[in-house]
N, C-alpha and C positions, 0 to 999 in steps of 0.2 A: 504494500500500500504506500502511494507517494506522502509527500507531505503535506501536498495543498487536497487532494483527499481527507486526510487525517485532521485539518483545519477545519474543511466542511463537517462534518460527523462532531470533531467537537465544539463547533460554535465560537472559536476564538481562534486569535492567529497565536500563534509558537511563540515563548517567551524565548528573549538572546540567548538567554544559559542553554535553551536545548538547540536553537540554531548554533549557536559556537559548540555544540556536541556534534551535533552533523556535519560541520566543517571540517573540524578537526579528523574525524572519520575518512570524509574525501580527500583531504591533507595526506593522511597516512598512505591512503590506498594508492595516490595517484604518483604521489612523490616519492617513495621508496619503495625498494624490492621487499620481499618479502623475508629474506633474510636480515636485510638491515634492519626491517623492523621487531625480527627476534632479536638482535644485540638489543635495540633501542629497549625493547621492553625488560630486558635481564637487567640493562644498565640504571633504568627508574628502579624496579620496583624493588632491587636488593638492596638501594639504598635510599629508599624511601622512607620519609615518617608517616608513621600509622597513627592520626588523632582522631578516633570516636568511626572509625571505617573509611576516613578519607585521608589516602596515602598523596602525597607531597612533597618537593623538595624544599627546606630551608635555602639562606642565603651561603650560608657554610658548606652546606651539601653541595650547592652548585661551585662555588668558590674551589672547595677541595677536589672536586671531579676534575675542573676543567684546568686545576692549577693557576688560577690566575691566582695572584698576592692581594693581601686584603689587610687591615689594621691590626689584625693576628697573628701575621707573618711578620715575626721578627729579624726574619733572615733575609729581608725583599723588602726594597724602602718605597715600591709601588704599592698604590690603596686603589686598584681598581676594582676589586670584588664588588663594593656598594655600589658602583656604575654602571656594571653588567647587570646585577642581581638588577638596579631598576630598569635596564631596559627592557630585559625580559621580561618585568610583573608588566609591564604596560604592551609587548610585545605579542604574551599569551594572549591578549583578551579582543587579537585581530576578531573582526571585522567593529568589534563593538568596543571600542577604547574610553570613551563617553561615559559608558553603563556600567561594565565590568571591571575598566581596571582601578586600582592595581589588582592582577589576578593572581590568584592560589595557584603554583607552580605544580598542577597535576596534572596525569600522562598525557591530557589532551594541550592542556596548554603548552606543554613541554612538545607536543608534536608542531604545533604551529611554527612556535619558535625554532627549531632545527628547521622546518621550513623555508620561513624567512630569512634565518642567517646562513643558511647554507647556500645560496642562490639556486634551490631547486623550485620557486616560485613559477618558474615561465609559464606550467600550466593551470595556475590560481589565478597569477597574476595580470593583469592585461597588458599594463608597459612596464613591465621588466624592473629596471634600476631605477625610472624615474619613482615607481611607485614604493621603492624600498628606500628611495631617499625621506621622502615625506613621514613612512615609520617610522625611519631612525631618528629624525628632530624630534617626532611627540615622544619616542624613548628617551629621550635624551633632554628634553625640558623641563626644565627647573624652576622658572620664574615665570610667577602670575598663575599659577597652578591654586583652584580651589582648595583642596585639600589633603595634602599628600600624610600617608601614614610611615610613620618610623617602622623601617621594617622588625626591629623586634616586638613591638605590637601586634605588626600586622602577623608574623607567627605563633604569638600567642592566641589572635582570634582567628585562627585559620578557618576553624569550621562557619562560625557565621560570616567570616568576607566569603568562604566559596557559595554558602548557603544566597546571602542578600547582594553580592558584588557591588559596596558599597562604592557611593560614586568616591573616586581618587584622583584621576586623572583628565584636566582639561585643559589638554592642549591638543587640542584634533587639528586649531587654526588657528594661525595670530589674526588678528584684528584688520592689521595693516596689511596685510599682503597681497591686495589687489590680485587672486586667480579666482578660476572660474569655479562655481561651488560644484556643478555639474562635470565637470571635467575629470576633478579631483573626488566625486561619488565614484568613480570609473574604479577606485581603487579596490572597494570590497565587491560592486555588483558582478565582476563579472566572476567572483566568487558565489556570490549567492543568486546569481539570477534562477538557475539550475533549482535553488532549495525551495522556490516560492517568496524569499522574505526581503527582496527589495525595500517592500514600506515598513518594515522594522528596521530597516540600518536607516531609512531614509531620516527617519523621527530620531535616530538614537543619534547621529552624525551633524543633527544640526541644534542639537543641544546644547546653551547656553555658547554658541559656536563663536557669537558678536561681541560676547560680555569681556571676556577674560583674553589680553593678551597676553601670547607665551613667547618666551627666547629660554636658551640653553646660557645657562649660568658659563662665565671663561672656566671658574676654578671647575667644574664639571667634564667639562670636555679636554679640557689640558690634560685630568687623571688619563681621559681616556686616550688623549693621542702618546702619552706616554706608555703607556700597555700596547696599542698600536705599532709605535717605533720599534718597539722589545723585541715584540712576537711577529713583524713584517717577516720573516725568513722563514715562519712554520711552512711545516709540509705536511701531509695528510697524517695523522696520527701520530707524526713526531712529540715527544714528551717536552711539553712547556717550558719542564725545568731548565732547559739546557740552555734557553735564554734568559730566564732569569733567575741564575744558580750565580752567575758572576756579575752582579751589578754595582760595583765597587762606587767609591766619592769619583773617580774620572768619568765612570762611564757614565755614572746619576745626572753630572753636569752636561754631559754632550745628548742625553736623551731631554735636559730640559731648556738647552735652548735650542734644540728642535723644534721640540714641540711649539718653543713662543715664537721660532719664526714661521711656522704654520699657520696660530693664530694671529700672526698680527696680519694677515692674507685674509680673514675674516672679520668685514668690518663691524662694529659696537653699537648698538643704538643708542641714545644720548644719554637715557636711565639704567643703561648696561644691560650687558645680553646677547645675545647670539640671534636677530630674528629667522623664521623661516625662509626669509628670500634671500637672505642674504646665504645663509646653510645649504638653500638649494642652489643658486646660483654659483656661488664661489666650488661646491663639489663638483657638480656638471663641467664647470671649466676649466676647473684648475687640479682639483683631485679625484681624478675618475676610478682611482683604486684603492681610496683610501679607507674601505672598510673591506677590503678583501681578506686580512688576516682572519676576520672573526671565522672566514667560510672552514676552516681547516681547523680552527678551534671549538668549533661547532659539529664538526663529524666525528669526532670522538664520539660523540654521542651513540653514533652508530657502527661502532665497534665494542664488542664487551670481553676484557680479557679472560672472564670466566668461561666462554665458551670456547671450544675449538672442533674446527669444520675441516682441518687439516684432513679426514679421512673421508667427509660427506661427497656421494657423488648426486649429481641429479642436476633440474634447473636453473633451483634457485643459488645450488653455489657457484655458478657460470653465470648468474646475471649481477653480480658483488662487482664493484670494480674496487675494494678495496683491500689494500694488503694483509693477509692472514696475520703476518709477525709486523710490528711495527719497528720501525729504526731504533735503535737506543743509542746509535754512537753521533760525533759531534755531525753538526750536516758541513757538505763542502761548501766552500767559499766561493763567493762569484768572483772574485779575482783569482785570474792564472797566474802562475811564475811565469818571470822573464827580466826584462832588463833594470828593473825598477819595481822600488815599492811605493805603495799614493804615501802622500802626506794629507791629502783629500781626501779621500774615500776610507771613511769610520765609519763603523756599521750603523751610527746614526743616518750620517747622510744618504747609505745606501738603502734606509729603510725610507728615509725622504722622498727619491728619488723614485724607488718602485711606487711611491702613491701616485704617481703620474705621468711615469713613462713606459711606452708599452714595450711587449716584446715584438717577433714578427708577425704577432697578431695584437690588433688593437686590441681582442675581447682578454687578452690577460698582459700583466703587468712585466715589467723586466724579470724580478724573482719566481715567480709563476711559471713566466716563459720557457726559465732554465737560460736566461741566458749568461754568458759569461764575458767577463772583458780580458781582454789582453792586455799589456804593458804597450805599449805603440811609440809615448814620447814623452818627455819628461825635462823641462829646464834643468831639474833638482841633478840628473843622475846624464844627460846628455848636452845642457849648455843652452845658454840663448845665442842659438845659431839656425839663422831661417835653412842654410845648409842640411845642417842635422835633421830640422825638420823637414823638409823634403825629401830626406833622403827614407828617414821612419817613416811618413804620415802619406806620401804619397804613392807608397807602395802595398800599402795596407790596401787586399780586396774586397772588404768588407764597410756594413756603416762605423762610425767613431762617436763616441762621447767625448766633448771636449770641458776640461776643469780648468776653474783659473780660482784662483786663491789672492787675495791683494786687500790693500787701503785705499779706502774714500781721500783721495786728497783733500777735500774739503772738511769735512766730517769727523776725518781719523778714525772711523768705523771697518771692520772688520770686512768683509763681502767677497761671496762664493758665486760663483758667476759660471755658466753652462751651454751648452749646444748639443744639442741631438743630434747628431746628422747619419739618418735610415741609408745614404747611398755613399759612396766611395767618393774618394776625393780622386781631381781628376788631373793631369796635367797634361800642357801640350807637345811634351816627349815622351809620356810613356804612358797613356791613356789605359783608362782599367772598364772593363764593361761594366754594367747598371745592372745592378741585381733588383728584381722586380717585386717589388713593395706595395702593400698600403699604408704604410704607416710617413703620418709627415710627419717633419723635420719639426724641431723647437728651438726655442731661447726662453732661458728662463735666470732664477735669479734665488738662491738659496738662504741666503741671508743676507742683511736680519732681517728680510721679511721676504716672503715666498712671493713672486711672481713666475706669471710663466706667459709668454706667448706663444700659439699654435700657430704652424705652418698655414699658410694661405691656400685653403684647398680651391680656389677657381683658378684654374693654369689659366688661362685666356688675360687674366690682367697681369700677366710676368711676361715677360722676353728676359729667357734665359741666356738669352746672349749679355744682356748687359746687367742684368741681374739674379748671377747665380747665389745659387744659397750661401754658399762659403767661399771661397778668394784667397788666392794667395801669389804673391807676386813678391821679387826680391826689392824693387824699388820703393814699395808702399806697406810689404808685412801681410797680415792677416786679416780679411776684412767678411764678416758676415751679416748678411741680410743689408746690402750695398748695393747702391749701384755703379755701375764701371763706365766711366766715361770713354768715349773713342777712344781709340788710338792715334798719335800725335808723333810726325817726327819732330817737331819742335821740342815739344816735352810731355813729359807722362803725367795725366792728370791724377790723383790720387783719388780712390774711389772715397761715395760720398755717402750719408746716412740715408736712409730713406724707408718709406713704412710706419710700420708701428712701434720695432725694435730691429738695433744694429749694434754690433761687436766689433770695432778697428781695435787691431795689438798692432804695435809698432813693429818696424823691422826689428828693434834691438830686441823685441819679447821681451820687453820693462814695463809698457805704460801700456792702460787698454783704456778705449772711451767705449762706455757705456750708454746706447740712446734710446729712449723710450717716448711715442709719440701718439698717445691713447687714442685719436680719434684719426690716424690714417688706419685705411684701408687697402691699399694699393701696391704693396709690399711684399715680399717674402714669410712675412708672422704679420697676422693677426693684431689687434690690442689685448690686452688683458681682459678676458669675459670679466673677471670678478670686481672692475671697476665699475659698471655696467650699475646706474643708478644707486650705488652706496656712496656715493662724495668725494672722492680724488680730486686731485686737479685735472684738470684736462689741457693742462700746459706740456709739454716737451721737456723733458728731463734731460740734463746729460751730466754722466758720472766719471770721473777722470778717477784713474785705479791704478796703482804702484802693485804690480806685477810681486807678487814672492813667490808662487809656483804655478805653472802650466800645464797640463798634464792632458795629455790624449790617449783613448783606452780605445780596441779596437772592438766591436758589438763579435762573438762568435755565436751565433746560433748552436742552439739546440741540434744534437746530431745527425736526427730523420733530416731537420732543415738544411743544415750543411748540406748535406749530401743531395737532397732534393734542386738545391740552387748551383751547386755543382754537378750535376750533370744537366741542368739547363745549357751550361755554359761548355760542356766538354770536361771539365775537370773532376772524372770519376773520383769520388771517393775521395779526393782531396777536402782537408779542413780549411779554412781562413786562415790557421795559423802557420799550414805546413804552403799554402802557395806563398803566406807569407816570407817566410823562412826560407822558399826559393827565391824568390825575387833578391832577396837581402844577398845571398850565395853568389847568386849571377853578377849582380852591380860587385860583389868584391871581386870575384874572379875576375873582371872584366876591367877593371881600374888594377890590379896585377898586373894582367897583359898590358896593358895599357903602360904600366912603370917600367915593365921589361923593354919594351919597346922603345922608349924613349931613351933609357940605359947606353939602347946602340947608336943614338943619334952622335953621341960624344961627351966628353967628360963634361966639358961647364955644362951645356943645355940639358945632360939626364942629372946633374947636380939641381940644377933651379928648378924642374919639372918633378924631381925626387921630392925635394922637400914642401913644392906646391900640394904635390898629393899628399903626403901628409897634411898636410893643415886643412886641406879640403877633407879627408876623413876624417881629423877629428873635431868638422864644424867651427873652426879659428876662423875661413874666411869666406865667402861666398862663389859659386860656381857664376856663368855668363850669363845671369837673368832669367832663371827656371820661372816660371810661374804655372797656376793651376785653380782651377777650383772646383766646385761640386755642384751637382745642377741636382 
């Protein structure tokens, strides 16, 4: 018998608590195998509290499970358990957040939630991340909330909140946020259109929806993006601890001024607070993976080490995509060996980075992706020699990440300063093919406060002839998101800013100009989404920067990828790092010959040619005007 049957017969529509019982049901069924949902139930209900016949997890229970640190942990100076713990009591009580929450952590609501943070939503969901953004603010809402209960109350009343689901949480919608009400219904109906109970969410959804503005307290979301930083490197069932087992006073310092350059990318309303547009906006543009740790910290769930299926044969252990034994050893580093170690890349800023850089696919992030970087080019360990760098940077077959570390001339401030760049650099002597991508190129800007602009995805307004995305030329240095004036026997014009954002490094690799021009369009990047009606200036910035180190790492793809992009190209089986490592081989042997050669011309001339090569290999002086760049 349906439901809208069962509503006829008994004269009244469904109250929430039995429609969020049928959801969670369709939750279950549609979004996991059926084995996952035996770990998931072994994993509740063995550690379940049992009060008066309603089994439930505390704050502690979830804390302990999932290993995150909590004001308990003496050994772990992160307090995000009380973070997590509320966004799931407001999480559970999907579709009815108004009515129910905060809810009683029981196996239904606990299913929801493994739903929504797992990103196995697509088929509840109707738009995907935008509709997971929108849950994670009313999670994550702290201020202007009618009445929130201290959760050790709320565990002591656990039976009447499950019983009455006292009202707790109103933040469905801030006040100000000008969207569409109807748009934003889209988020539970296409959940419940199927149940009959459209006009129950419709009434519970717009409850007290005008009264009460909500924003997300900073000291709130700071816990969380610091547990975010930590745990950005989990892997599926990898044990928590192993990220936060060493979180010594160095590291505590570098995860928190991460986190405040993340937040100062999210601007404050004038009575403090994090509002919703501002939350959704600044995520959509600028951190499109920044809650992707929770997904791999949330499939625990559905593994239970009490069972093992090591011997089960049949369906349902073929349709598991998860690993029987979990990892217990340290996980590998995304930095390869090689000629150089960062002085950049601290596992803060590479958790930074993964919130919003992809890998060879936009839908997952650099860490996700597996990708790895290489050593490519380094001031610190190679020299500031545009030499050197062309000799590293333009031989590299693959895309590059470019770091630069320096001072604000003006300011004296610190700033970590970046470039994506998805395709090879190019030059007009030894030209490398375009590995074929979707992913655009960036410029962004790490501290102290996080910008980023995206690649200009309309080609039609570039000509890549005079404005490639990167540049490099011996007379003028290194110039990104520029444009290149003619060419001049007269003289050589130095390329010029242009767009939204552009990167000139000097020839000496000492001085970088930093430019940002929020309302061009017509560029290589983008402006900043997240300035986008929060109050910046809308003036042209430019930041003059004292170089301390440079640093290019070369992107290696994941190995199916390698290998996949390489034999597009003819290069069976070859890695990024091993055509690299040819190329490097061939230019020595070839500057060899080249030495030998001249040797015979006669004593003075293989004398001054002898010692030219030297100094050309170890980047002292520049070769005849190399230039190149990346399109």
């Amino acid at each position: 018998m349906g439901l809208s049957q069962s509503q006829e017969d008994s004269g009244h529509a469904p109250s929430p608590e039995h429609l969020s019982l049928l959801l969670a049901e369709r939750f279950a069924t549609k979004c996991f195998t059926p084995l996952e949902l035996t770990h998931f139930k072994d994993n509740f209900f063995t550690r379940a509290t049992d009060q008066g016949g309603l089994k439930y997890w505390n704050e502690k229970t979830l804390s302990d499970f999932l290993g995150v640190p909590d004001h308990s942990d003496v050994r772990c100076p992160l307090d995000a358990g009380p973070v997590i713990f509320r966004m799931v009591s407001y999480l559970g009580a999907f579709p009815f957040q108004n009515t129910l929450a905060p809810s009683v952590l029981t196996f239904e609501a606990m299913v929801k939630i493994a739903v929504l943070l797992t990103e196995r939503y697509g088929k509840v969901l109707r738009r995907g991340r935008r509709d997971r953004i929108r849950l994670l603010f009313g999670s994550l809402a702290d201020v202007g909330r009618k009445d929130v209960e201290k959760p050790a109350e709320k565990e002591e009343h656990a039976e009447e909140a499950a019983a009455s689901h006292a009202h707790g949480f109103d933040i469905d919608a801030p006040a100000n946020d000008d969207y569409d009400d109807d748009e934003d219904d889209d988020l539970a109906l296409a959940a419940l259109e199927s149940l009959d109970a459209i006009e129950v969410f419709k009434h519970d959804s717009r409850i007290d929806r005008k009264v009460y503005e909500t924003r997300i307290s900073v000291s709130t979301f700071r816990r969380l993006l610091m547990l975010l930083l930590v745990i950005a490197p989990l892997k599926p069932l990898e044990d928590v601890c192993i990220y936060t087992s060493d979180l010594n006073d160095e590291r505590m310092n570098a995860v928190r001024t991460a986190a405040d350059n993340i937040l100062a990318a999210f601007a404050q309303e004038p009575s403090g607070g994090i509002s919703y547009k501002t939350f959704a906006d600044t995520i959509t543009t600028s951190f499109p993976y920044l809650f992707d740790p929770l997904t791999p910290l949330f499939e625990h769930l559905l593994f239970s080490k009490n069972l093992d299926f090591s011997q089960k044969r049949g369906s349902d252990a073929a349709e598991t995509t998860l690993t029987p034994n979990p990892p217990e050893t340290a996980t590998v580093s995304i930095t390869l060996p090689g000629s150089f170690e960062s002085t950049i890349l601290s596992p803060s800023v590479i958790s930074h980075l993964s919130f919003f850089l992809p890998s060879t696919s936009v839908n997952q992030n650099i860490l996700r992706g597996n990708i790895r970087l290489h050593p490519v080019f380094s001031t610190s360990a190679h020299g500031s020699s545009l030499t050197s760098f062309s000799h590293n940077v333009l031989t590299w077959q693959s895309g590059t990440l470019l770091l630069l570390e320096g001072v604000d001339t003006e300011l004296g401030t610190t700033l970590t300063i970046g470039c994506h760049l998805p395709q090879p650099w190019k030059s007009s002597t030894s030209s490398s093919p375009s590995l074929s991508t979707s992913v655009l190129p960036s410029l962004f800007r790490l501290s102290p406060k996080h910008t980023l602009l995206q690649g200009n995805p309309s080609p039609s307004i570039l000509d890549k002839s005079s404005m490639p995305t990167a540049y490099f030329s011996q007379h003028h240095g290194i110039s990104i998101g520029c444009q290149i004036p003619p060419s001049s026997r007269t003289r050589k014009l130095p390329p010029t800013p242009h767009g939204a954002g552009s990167l000139i490094i000097d020839t000496s690799l000492e001085v970088a100009e930093f430019h940002i021009s929020p309302v061009r369009h017509d560029g290589v990047f983008l402006p900043p989404g997240s300035i986008s009606g929060t109050g910046p200036s809308t003036k042209p910035t430019k930041t003059v920067i004292d170089i301390y180190t440079l640093e290019i790492w070369g992107l290696v793809p994941e190995p199916e990828t390698s290998s996949s992009s390489a034999l597009s190209q003819g290069m069976r089986g070859q890695s990024a790092v091993e055509i690299q490592q040819a190329q490097w081989d061939f230019e020595a042997r070839e500057a060899e010959r080249r030495r030998h050669v001249n040797l015979k011309a006669g004593a003075g001339d293989s004398a001054v040619e002898q010692a030219r090569w030297l100094l050309e290999t170890a980047g002292i002086i520049g070769d005849s005007g190399r230039s190149g760049g990346s399109t």
